[in-house]
Structures are given as structure tokens and as C-alpha cells.
C-alpha positions in Angstrom: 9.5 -39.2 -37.1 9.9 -42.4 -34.6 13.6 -40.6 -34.1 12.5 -37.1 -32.8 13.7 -35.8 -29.9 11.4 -33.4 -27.6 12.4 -30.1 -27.4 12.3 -28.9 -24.0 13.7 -25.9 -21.9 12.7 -24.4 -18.6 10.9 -21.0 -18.2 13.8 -18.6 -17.7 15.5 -20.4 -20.8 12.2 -19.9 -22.8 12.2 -16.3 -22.3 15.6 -15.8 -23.1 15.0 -18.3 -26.4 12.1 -16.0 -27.1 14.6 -12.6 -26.8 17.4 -14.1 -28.7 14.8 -15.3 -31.4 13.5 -11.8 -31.7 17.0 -10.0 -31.7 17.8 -12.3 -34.9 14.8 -11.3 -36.6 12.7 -14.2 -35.5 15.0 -17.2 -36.8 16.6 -18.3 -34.0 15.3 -21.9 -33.1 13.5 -21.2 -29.4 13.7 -24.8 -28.2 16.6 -26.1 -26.3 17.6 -30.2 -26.8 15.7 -32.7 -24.2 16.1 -33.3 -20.4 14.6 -36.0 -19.5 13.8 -39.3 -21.1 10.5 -39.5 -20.1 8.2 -37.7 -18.2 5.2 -38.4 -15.8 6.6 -42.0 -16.5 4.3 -42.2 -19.8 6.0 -40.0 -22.6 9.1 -40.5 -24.0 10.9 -38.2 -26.0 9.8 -39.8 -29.4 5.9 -39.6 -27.7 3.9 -37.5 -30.3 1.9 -35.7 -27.5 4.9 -34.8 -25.7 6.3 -33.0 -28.7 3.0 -31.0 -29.7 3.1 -29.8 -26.1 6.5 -28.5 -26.0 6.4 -27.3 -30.0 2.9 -25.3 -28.6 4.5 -24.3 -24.7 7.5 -23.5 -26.9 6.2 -21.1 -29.6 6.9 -17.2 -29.1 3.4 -16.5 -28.8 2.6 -19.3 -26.4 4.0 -16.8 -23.4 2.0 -13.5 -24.8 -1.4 -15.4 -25.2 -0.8 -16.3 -21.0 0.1 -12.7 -20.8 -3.1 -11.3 -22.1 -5.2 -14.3 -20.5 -3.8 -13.2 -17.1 -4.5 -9.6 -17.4 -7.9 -9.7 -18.3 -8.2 -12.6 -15.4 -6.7 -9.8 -13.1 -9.7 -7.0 -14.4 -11.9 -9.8 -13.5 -11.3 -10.2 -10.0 -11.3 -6.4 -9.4 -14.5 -6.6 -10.9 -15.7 -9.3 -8.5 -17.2 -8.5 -5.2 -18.7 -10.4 -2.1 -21.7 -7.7 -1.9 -22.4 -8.7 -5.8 -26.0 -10.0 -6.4 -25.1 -13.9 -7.3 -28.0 -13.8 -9.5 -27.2 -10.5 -11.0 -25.5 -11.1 -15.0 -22.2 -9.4 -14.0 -22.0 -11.6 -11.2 -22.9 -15.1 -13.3 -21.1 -13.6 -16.3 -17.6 -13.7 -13.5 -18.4 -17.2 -12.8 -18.4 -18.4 -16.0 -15.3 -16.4 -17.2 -13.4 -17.7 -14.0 -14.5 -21.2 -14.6 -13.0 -20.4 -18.2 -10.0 -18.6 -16.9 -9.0 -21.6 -14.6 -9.5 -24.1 -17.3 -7.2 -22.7 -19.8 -4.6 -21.7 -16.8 -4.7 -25.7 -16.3 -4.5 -26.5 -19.5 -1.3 -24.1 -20.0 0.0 -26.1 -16.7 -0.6 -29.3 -18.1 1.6 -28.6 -21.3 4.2 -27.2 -19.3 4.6 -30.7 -17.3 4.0 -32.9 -20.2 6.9 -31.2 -21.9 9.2 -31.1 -19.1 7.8 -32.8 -16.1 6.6 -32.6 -13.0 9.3 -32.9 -10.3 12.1 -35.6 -11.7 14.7 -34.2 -14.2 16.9 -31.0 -14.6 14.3 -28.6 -16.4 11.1 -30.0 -14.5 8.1 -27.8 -14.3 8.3 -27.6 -10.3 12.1 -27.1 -10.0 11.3 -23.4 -11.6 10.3 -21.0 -8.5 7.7 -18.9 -11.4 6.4 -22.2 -12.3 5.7 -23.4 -8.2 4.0 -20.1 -8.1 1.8 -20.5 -11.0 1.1 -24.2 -9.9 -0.2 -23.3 -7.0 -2.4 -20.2 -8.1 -4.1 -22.9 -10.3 -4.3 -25.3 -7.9 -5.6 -22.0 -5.3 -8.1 -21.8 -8.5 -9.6 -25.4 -8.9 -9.9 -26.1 -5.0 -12.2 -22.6 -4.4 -14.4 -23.5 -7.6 -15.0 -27.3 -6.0 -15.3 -25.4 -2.4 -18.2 -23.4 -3.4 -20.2 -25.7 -5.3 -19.8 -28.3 -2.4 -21.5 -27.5 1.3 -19.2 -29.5 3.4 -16.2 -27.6 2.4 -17.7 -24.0 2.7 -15.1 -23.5 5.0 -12.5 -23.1 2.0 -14.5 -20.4 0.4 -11.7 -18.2 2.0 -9.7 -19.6 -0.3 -11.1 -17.6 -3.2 -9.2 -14.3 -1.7 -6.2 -16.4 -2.7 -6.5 -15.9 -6.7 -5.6 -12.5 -6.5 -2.0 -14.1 -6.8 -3.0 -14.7 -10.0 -1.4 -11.2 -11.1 1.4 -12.5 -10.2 2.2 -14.5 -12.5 3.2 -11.5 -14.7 6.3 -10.9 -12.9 8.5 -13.6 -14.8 7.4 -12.8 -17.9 8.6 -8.7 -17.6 12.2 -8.3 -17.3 12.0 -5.4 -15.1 9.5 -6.7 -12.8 11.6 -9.6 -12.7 15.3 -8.5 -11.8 13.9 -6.5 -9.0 12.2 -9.6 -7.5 15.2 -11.6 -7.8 17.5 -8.6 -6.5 14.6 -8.7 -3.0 15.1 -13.0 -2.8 18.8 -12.5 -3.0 18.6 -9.8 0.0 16.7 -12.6 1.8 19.3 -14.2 3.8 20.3 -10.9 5.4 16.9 -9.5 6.1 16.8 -13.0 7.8 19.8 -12.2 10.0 18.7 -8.8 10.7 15.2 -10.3 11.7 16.8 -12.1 14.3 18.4 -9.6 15.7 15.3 -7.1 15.4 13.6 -10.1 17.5 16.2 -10.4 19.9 15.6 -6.7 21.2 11.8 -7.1 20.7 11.7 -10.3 22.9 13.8 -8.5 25.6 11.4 -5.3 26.0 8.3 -7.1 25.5 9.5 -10.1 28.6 10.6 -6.7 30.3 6.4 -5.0 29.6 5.0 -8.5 30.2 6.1 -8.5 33.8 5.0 -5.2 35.0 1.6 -4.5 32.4 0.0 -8.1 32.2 -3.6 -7.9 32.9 -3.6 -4.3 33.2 -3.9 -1.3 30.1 -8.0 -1.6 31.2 -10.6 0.1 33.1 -14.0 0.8 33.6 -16.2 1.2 30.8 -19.8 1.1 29.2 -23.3 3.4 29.7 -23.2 3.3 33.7 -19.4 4.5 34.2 -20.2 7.0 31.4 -23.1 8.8 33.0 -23.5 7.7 36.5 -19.7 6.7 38.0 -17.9 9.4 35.6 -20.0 12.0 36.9 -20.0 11.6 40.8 -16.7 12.1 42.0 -17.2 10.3 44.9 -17.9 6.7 42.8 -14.8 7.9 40.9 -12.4 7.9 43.9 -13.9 4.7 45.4 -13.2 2.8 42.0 -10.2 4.1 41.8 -9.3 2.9 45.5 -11.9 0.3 47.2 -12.3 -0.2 50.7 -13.2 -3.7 52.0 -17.2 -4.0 53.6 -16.7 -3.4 57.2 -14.4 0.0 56.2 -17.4 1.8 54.4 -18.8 4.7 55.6 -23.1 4.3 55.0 -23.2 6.1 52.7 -20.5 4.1 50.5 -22.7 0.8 51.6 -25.9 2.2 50.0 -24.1 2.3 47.0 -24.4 -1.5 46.8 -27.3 -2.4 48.5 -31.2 -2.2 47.2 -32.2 1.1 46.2 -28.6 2.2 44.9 -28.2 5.5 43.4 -25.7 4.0 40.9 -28.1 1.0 39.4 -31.0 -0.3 39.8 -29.4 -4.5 39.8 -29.9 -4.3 43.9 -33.7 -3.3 44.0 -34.4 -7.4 44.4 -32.0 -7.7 47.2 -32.9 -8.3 51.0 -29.2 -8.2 52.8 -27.6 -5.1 54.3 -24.9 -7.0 55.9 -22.7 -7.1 52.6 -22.6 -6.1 49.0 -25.3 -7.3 46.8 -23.4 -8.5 44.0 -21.2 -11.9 45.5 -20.1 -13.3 42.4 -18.4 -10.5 42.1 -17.0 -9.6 45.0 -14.2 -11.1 47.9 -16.1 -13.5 50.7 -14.3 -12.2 53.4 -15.7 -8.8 54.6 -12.3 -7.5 55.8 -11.2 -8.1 52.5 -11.2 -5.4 50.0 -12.5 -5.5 46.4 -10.5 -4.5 42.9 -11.4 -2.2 40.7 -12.8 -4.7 38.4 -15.0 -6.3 40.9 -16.9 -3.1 41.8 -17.1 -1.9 38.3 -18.7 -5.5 37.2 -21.1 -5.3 40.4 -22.1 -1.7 39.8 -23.2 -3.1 35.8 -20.2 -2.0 34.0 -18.1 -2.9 31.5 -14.4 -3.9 32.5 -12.2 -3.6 28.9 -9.0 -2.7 27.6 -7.9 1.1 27.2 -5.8 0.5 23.9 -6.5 -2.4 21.6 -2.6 -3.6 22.8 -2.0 -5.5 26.0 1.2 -6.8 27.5 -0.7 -10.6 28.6 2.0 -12.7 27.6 5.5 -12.4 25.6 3.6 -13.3 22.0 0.7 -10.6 22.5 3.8 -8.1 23.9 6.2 -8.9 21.0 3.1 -8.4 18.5 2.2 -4.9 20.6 5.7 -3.9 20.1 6.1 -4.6 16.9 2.6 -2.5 15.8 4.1 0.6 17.9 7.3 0.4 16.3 6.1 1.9 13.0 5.5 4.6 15.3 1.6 4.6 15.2 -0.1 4.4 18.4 2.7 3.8 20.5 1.6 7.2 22.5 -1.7 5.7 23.3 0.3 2.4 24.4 2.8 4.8 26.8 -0.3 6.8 28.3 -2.1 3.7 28.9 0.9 2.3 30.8 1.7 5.7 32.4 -1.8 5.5 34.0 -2.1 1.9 35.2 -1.6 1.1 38.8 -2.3 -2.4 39.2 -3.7 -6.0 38.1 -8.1 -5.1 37.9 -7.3 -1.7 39.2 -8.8 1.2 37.5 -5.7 3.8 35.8 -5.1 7.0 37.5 -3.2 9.6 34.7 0.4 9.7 35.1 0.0 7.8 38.1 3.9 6.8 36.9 5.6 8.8 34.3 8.9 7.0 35.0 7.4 4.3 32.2 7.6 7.2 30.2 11.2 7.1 29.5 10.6 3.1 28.7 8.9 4.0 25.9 10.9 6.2 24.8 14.0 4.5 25.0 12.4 1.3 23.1 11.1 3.9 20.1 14.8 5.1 20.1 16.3 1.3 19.9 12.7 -0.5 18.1 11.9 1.9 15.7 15.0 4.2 14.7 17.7 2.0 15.0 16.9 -1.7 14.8 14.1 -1.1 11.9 16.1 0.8 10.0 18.9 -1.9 9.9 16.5 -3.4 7.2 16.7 -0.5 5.1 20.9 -0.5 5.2 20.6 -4.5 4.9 18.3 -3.8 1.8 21.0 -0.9 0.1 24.0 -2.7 1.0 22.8 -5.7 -0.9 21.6 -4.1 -3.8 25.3 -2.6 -4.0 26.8 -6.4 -3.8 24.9 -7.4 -6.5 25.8 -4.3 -8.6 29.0 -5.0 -7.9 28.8 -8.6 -8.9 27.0 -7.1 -12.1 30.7 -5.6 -12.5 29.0 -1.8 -12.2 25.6 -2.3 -14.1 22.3 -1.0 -12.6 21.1 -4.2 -10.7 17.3 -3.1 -11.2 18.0 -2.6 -14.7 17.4 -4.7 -18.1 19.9 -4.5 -20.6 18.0 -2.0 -23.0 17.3 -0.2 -19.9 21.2 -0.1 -18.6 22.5 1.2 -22.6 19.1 3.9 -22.8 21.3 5.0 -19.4 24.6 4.8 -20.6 23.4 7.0 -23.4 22.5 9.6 -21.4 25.6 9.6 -19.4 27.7 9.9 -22.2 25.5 12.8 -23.8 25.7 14.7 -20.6 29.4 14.2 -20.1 30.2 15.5 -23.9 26.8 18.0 -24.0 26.6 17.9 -27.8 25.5 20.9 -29.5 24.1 21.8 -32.7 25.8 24.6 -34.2 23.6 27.3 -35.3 23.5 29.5 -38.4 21.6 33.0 -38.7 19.1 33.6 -40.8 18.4 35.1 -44.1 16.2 37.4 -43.1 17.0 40.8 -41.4 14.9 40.6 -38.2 15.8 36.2 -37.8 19.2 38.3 -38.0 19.1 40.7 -35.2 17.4 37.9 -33.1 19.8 35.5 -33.2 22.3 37.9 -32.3 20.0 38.8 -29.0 18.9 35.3 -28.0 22.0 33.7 -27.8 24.1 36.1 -25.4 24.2 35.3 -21.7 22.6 38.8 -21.0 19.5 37.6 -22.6 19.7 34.4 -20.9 20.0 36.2 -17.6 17.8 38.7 -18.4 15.2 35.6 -18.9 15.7 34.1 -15.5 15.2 37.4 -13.4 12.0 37.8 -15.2 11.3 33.9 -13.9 12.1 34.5 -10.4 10.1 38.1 -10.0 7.2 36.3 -12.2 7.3 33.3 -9.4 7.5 35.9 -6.6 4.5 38.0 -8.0 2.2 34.3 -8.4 3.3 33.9 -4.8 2.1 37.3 -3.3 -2.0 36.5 -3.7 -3.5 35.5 -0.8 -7.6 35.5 0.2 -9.2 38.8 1.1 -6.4 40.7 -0.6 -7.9 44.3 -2.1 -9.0 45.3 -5.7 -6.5 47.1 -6.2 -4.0 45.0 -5.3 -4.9 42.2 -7.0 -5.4 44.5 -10.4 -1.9 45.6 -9.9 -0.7 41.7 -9.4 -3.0 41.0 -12.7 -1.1 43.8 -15.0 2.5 42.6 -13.9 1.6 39.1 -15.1 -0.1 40.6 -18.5 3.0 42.3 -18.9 5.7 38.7 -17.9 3.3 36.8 -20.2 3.9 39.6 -23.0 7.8 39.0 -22.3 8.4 35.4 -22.6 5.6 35.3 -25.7 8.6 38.1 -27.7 11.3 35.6 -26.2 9.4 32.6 -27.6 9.0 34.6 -31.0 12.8 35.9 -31.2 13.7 32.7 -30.4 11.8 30.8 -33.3 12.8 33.6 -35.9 16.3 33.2 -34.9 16.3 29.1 -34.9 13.9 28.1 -36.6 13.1 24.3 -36.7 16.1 23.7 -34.4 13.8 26.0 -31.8 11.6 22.8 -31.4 14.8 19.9 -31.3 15.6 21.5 -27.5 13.4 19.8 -24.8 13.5 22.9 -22.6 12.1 25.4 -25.4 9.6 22.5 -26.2 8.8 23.0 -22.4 9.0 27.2 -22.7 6.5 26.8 -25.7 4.5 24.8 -24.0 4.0 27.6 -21.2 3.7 30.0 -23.5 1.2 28.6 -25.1 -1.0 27.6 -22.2 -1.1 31.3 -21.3 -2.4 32.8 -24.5 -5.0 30.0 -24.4 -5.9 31.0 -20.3 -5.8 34.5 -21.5 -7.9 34.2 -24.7 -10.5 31.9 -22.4 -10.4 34.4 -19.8 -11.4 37.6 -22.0 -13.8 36.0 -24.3 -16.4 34.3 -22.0 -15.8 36.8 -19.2 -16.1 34.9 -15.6 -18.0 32.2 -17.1 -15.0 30.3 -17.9 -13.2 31.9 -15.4 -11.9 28.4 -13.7 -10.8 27.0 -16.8 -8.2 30.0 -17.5 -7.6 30.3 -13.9 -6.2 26.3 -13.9 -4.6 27.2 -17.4 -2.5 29.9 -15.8 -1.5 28.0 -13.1 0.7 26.0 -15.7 3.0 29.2 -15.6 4.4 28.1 -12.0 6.2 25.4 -14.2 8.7 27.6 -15.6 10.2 28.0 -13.0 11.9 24.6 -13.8 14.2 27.0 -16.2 16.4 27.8 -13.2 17.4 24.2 -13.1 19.1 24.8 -16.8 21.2 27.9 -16.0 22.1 26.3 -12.1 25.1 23.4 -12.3 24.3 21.8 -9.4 20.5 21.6 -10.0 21.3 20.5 -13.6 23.1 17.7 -12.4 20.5 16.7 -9.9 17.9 16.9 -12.4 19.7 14.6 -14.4 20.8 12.0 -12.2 16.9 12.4 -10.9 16.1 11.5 -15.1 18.9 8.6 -14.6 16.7 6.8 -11.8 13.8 6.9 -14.4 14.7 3.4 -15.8 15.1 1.7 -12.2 12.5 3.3 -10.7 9.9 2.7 -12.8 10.5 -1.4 -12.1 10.0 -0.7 -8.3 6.8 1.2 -9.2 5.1 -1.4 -11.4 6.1 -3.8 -8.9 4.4 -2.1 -5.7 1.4 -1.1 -7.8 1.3 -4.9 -8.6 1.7 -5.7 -5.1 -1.1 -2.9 -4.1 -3.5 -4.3 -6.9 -3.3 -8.1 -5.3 -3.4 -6.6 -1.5 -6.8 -4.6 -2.9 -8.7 -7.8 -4.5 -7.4 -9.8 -1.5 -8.9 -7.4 1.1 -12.1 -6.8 -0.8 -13.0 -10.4 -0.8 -11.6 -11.2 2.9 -13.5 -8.0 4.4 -16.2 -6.6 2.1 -18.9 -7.3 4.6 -17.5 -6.8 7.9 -20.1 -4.0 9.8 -18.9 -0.5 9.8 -17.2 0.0 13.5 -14.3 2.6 14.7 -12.1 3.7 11.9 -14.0 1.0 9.0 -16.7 3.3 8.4 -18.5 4.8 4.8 -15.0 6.6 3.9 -12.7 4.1 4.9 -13.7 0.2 3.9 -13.2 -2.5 1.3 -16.7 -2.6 -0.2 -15.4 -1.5 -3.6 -12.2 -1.8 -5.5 -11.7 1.7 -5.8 -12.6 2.7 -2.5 -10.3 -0.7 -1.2 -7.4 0.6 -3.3 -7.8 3.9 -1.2 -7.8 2.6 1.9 -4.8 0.9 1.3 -2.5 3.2 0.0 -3.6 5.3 3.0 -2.2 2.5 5.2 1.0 1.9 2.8 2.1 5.5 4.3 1.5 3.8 7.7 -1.7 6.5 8.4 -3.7 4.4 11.0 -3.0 1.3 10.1 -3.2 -0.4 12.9 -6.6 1.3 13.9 -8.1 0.0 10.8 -7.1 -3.4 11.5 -7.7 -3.5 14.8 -11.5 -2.1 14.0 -11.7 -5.6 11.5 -10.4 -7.9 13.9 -13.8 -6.8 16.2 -16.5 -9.7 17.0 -19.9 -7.6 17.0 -22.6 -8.8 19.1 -25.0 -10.9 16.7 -22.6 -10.9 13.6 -22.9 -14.1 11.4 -19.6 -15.9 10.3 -20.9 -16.2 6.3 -24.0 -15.0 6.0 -25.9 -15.5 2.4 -26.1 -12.7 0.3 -29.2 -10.1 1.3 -30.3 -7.3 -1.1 -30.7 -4.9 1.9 -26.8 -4.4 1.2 -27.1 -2.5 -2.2 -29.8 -0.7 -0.5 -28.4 2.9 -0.7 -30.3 3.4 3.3 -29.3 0.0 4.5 -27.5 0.6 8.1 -24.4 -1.4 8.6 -24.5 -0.6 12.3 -28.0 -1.7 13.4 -27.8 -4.9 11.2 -24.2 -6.4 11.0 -23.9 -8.5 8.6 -20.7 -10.2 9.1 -18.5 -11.3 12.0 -14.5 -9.5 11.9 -11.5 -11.2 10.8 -9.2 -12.6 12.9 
């Protein structure tokens, strides 16, 4: 009626509607009283527009619909890939569904900020951190479909790399996901403080590196220094220290004059008064040339030993930084080791004394100050534990009582009592299986059973290994009675204890390798071989009879909960970094480390590369190798069908300039 009032809530209030609602079997009224009078200036609480969009944004299944829509968005763009054929049906069939995608993403915006509005009011749509994140995802969304249809803003086509945020968008609506986000924001402020600290030393070594390394870390380089100056010892020693014109010996001037042994530039010139190469070279003849300038004159190539450089305090900082994850800062220290001078070629360990720079800066950079981030990270996750007055801080709620659960179990160790049998032999069983001889008797069989699977090796002899294949016939044999004594003494209750489950398990796994093994002969030979290996497992038993392994085993099962939320987030965060880097570096040429085994022309191949670099394995190599501008590259070239072309050659026809 003319008197209704709009129900309207914010996102973190609908989720917690949409909880509360479920807890009370689904009557629980989700929507929360009205915030502001009017929004976008047009609809007022009474507006029947306004309250069809918050009674839809509202509903219970409003949230899982956007759920589903984002997930399949998020297969989508994995699917998508620069080096696609545009006119291919996959590739039109992606347009179309992102075209789709973005419209109902809008639409799902557009309900939102009818309901609640844009920026005035308490509950607005853009006062909610999720909802600025999905606004500008959409907004990421509708700009790159404009930018490629439109040649004057082809420029913003990089902008498509941008919806792999979408995923994103999942966090808020996952508990887990989304109490470890907010636990990282609320560590923030100190990583902030720690930052400026970390910066603080950084800036001091790299003004210290700036002053002695700028415009050195370079040398002499290219087809002529590789097999004419690096294989004439002479050239090598005059490159390494020049002599001015009129100091030469003849021999020295003939390198530079017409008919040089070293190139073939000077055959055009007439002088013998002075080098044939003055661009390159000092005016006065008394005055004597760098490294650089006879490398240049001689046709070769003057460039950087390491990608890093100490230029200027940015470049330096940036340099330190990279070597402080403690990848290629050897390279770095050798490099500066070697130098000897502004456009003068290195000498190795001309001074070792920079050495013990390096070292101290990996001592301060990397294992001190870098790890402050780690404490800074843990000690805040205690505070807000604390302030959680001792709950998990990565946990939910269902999450913290499955937890407390266990604790409580594992403090009281309930147990079943057990009755014997009727029968005679469940009888005599039940009296063997449950003394602490058998139990012990069990475990040495474990350990020598381990130590037996742990004495092959390649080349051993027949014999040997037929003695090695009868000692594990005979251990399979044993735990097979235990597993049998132990089900006629328990029956059912046998199966209700996780570690028999596990012993049965084993057990079983080895008659089936066994049973493989002896009726197919070799042929199945790798089957039974990988079913055996399964045995290796029980030695998990140990952990039941040891107290302190127990009760690392179970705090390890405690962390399950928590660390499972870390995991989905970083395999969110690696799925987003992998759609992002195959759209932003798909067609770069293969140079250096980006080669056939290591690029991001595919999504699985991109995902990895990635994780590779995640445990910091040439990192900086590979992105050093993207950042490369190859001679002839185009900045966005159109799409050619010599790139699906299983011979096409990246190298001799590079397709696509590196990203800066």
C-alpha cells in the first residue's frame, strides 16, 4: 500500500538476515526497516520500484543466483585467451556470454542502489567495501566491452585483464573466505608501519649502491666480443685498460684503422693519424678512451651484466627489493664485485670488499627487516583472537564449535566398552587383540616392515630382492590375521575406529596389489607395484601408540578448519593472478626464461608458471624476460593463425612487444 515502507539492509546485514533466517527454519523476516528516505533523489520509501528491488536484492536466493552467475563467469574467463581465433565459436560463444554476464552483474548493481542508494545514507550501496569492489568489477566490465568495439579507445583493451577480479566477488559471500580477509585489512595499519621501516633501511643501502655502482654493472657484449675480442687476449686486456692514441704500440693502432683484424667497419677509412671511429671516441689524442667507447668502435654491444642496475635511488631501491627475496642477489654481488669504473669493462673480483656489502644488506634486508612482516602478521592475528575473547580468528562459528568438539573428545578420549563374543574363536581373539603385547607386537612388525620397503635400491641382485619380496609376503600375511582377529573379536565396532578403518584400508590394498600381481603376471605389474606402495602409509600407526606424536597429529587435525580458509583464499588469489597474466602476456615472444615450458599461453600452463614463482623459483628472471622490447615486436598486433600453428616459431617472428 501508499504506507509501505522499503525494506532495506546493507550486504553484511543481508548475509547475516539470510543465516538467521535459515537457523529458524526459514521464517525469520530477512529485511531490516529503511535508511534512507529516498534514494538517487527519485524513489521514496512508498516508490513501488524501490520496494520490488529490495523485496528481489532481499530474497535468500537473490545472493546464491549471484554466487552461481559469478562462478561460471570465473570458468569463462579461464576459458578465454588472447591467441583464441575471434572468429572461432568458442571465442564468439565467450563474447556473447560476457556481454550476458556483464548485463545481469549490472542489473544485480542497479537493484542494489535503487534499494539502498548510491553514496547518501547509512546503508548506501558504496559505503559497503564488498559492494565498492563489485561496482567497480562492473564498471572494469562495461568500459572494456565499449573499448573494444570502439578504435579510438583501443588503448583500454588492457583493461579486459582487469575482470579477473570478478572472482572476487565470492569472498563476502563465504564466511571463511571472508574473516580471513578482514583479519589481513585489520593487520593493515602495522604492515604500514613496518613498510616504512623496511623502506627506511632499503633507501639507506640503495643511496649507499647508487653512489659507487651507477652506470656501471655492464660490459661488452654481442657476436664481435663473443668471437673475435673474447678470444684474443690481447683485445681483452686493451678493453679492459685503454691507452689514449699517441700511447699505442702499431700494432694496437691497426686495430682501429682500415684493414683491422677485429672488424671490417674501417676498410672505407683513409686516416692513420687517429682511430677510425670519432663519434666514438675522445678528440684529444693524449686522451684515453673508456671501455665503452672502444667496445662501440670495434661494433659491439655495450649492455648491462644483470638485468638490475644501481642508476638512481628508485631503480636501486627496486633492485634491492628483488634481491631481497634472496633470488639473484648473487648475480647482483658478482656483478658489483667485478666492476671497476663508470663505461669500464668488469674485471672478476676486481673488489671483493663489496662482498661483505651484500652480505650484510641480505643479513638486515632479507632476514631481519622482511621477516618483521611475518611477526607483524602473527602478532595481529593474536590481538584479534584475543579481542575474539580466545576464539579462532580465522574461524566461523560452526567451524570454532566442530573444533571445540574435538578438543573436548581428546581431553576425555571416550571409549566404547567392548564385550566378547559368543563364539569360541571371536573369544580367544578378543582376549589377544586387546593386550598391550599385541599392540607392541603390531608396531615392531610396522617399523621392520618400513625398514625392509626402505632397503631396495637399483641394481640390487635376484636374490636379494627375492629375499626382500618373501619378508613382505610374510608382514602382509601378519597384519591380514591382525585385521581378521581384530573383526572377529569386535565386530561392527572394528569399523567405528578411524585408525582400523585406515589398517583395513592397507590391508586391503595389498591383497588387491598381490592378487593383480599373480594373476596377470608382469603385465600389470605397475598397477600392483603403485598398489603396494600404499603399505608405506601404515606407518602412520606409530603416531597412535606415541603421546607426543598423537598430540601433534591432533593439533595438526585442529588447524584443518583455519587452514582450509587460507587455502581457498590463495587458490582464489592464484586463479585471478592466472587469468590476469594470460590476458596481459599471452603473446609476448619466447626470450630467456619465457620459453615453451614456462609461459602464459594457456590456463593450465599459466597456473604453473605461477605457482612456480609463488615459491619465489626465478621469479624475477621471468619477469625480467617479459619486461624485454624485441627488435620488430608490434604493441597489439591483430590475431594471425600462424599462432595455433603447432611449427609456428615465436623467436623468428615476434608477435608482440614485452610488458612494462
Amino acid at each position: 500500500g501508499s504506507g509501505a515502507v522499503v525494506p532495506v539492509m546493507s550486504a553484511d546485514d543481508s548475509v547475516q538476515a539470510e543465516e538467521g533466517g535459515e537457523a529458524n527454519g526459514g521464517d525469520a523476516d530477512p529485511l531490516a526497516p529503511a535508511a534512507a528516505k529516498r534514494t538517487l533523489f527519485i524513489f521514496s520509501q512508498t516508490n513501488p520500484v524501490r520496494i520490488w528491488c529490495a523485496k528481489v536484492s532481499s530474497h535468500p536466493k537473490f545472493d546464491t543466483a549471484v554466487l552461481v552467475l559469478i562462478v561460471i563467469s570465473s570458468l569463462l574467463l579461464a576459458l578465454d585467451n588472447p591467441l583464441m581465433d575471434p572468429e572461432s565459436d568458442l571465442k564468439k560463444f565467450l563474447v556473447y556470454t560476457d556481454y550476458v554476464m556483464t548485463t545481469l552483474f549490472t542489473m544485480e548493481m542497479l537493484l542494489k542502489i535503487v534499494t539502498v542508494g548510491l553514496v547518501a545514507g547509512k546503508g548506501a550501496y558504496l559505503r559497503d567495501n564488498w559492494n565498492v569492489l563489485d561496482f567497480v568489477v562492473v564498471l572494469i566490465s562495461i568500459i572494456s566491452i565499449f573499448a573494444g568495439n570502439v578504435k579510438g579507445l583501443k588503448s583500454l583493451r588492457t583493461l579486459r585483464a582487469l575482470r579477473a577480479l570478478r572472482p572476487l566477488r565470492v569472498v563476502k559471500r563465504f564466511p571463511g573466505l571472508r574473516i580471513v580477509v578482514n583479519a589481513m585489512f585489520a593487520a593493515i595499519p602495522d604492515v604500514m608501519n613496518v613498510s616504512a621501516v623496511c623502506l627506511l633501511f632499503f633507501l639507506i643501502f640503495s643511496i649507499f649502491a647508487v653512489n659507487f655502482f651507477k652506470g656501471q654493472l655492464r660490459s661488452c657484449s654481442g657476436d664481435v666480443y663473443d668471437y673475435v675480442i673474447a678470444q684474443n687476449a690481447s683485445l681483452t686486456n686493451f678493453m679492459t685498460e685503454p691507452k689514449a692514441w699517441k700511447d699505442m704500440g702499431t700494432d694496437e693502432q691497426s686495430w682501429f684503422l682500415a684493414g683491422s683484424p677485429v672488424t671490417d667497419l674501417f676498410d672505407s677509412c683513409t686516416t692513420n693519424t687517429s682511430a677510425c671511429c670519432p663519434s666514438v671516441w675522445p678528440d684529444a689524442l693524449g686522451a684515453e678512451p673508456t671501455s665503452q667507447e672502444v667496445c662501440t668502435c670495434w661494433g659491439g654491444d655495450w649492455e648491462r651484466v644483470v638485468p638490475q642496475s644501481f642508476d638512481n635511488v628508485l631503480v636501486g631501491l627496486l633492485t634491492l627489493v628483488e634481491i631481497s627475496t634472496t633470488e639473484g642477489w648473487v648475480d647482483v654481488m658478482l656483478a658489483a664485485v667485478a666492476s671497476t669504473g663508470v663505461d669500464m669493462e668488469p674485471v672478476r673480483d676486481n673488489n671483493l670488499w663489496w662482498a661483505v656489502f651484500f652480505i650484510f644488506f641480505m643479513m638486515v634486508g632479507s632476514y631481519l627487516v622482511m621477516n618483521l612482516f611475518v611477526g607483524v602478521v602473527v602478532d595481529n592475528f593474536n590481538s584479534v583472537r584475543k579481542q575474539a575473547e580466545g576464539h579462532e580468528s580465522l574461524l566461523t562459528e560452526a567451524q570454532q564449535a566442530w573444533v571445540k568438539t574435538q578438543q573436548t573428545a581428546a581431553k576425555f578420549k571416550p571409549k566404547k566398552k567392548l564385550y566378547p563374543p559368543a563364539s569360541k574363536f571371536g573369544q580367544w581373539c578378543f582376549k589377544i587383540v586387546l593386550t598391550k603385547d599385541f599392540e607392541w607386537a603390531i608396531m615392531s612388525c610396522i617399523i621392520v616392515n618400513t625398514c625392509v620397503m626402505a632397503a631396495t635400491y637399483f641394481g640390487m641382485p635376484e636374490d636379494y630382492e627375492a629375499a626382500l619380496n618373501y619378508m613382505n609376503y610374510v608382514f602382509a600375511a601378519v597384519f591380514t590375521v591382525e585385521a581378521i582377529m581384530k573383526i572377529a573379536a569386535m565386530k561392527r565396532n572394528y569399523f567405528s575406529d578411524n585408525w582400523n578403518m585406515f589398517d583395513f584400508f592397507i590391508v586391503l590394498g595389498t591383497g588387491m596389489g598381490y592378487i593383480l600381481m599373480w594373476a596377470t603376471g608382469s603385465g600389470a605389474g605397475g598397477i600392483a607395484t603403485i598398489v603396494r606402495s600404499f603399505r608405506v602409509g601404515r606407518i602412520l600407526r606409530l603416531i597412535q601408540g606415541a603421546k607426543g606424536l598423537n598430540r601433534l597429529f591432533n593439533t595438526l587435525i585442529l588447524t584443518l578448519p583455519g587452514l582450509s580458509n587460507i587455502s581457498a583464499l590463495l587458490c582464489l588469489l592464484l586463479f585471478i593472478f592466472t587469468v590476469m597474466s594470460m590476458q596481459l602476456f599471452a603473446k609476448i615472444q619466447y626470450q630467456g626464461d619465457l620459453d615453451e615450458h614456462a609461459n602464459f599461453r594457456s590456463f593450465p600452463r599459466a597456473l604453473l608458471v605461477l605457482f612456480r614463482c609463488a615459491t619465489g623459483e626465478d621469479w624475477n628472471g621471468l619477469m625480467h624476460d617479459l619486461a624485454k622490447q624485441a627488435d620488430g615486436c608490434e604493441e597489439d598486433p591483430e590475431y594471425d593463425t600462424a599462432w595455433n600453428d603447432p611449427d609456428f616459431d615465436s623467436d623468428k617472428n615476434p608477435p608482440y612487444c614485452g610488458f612494462i
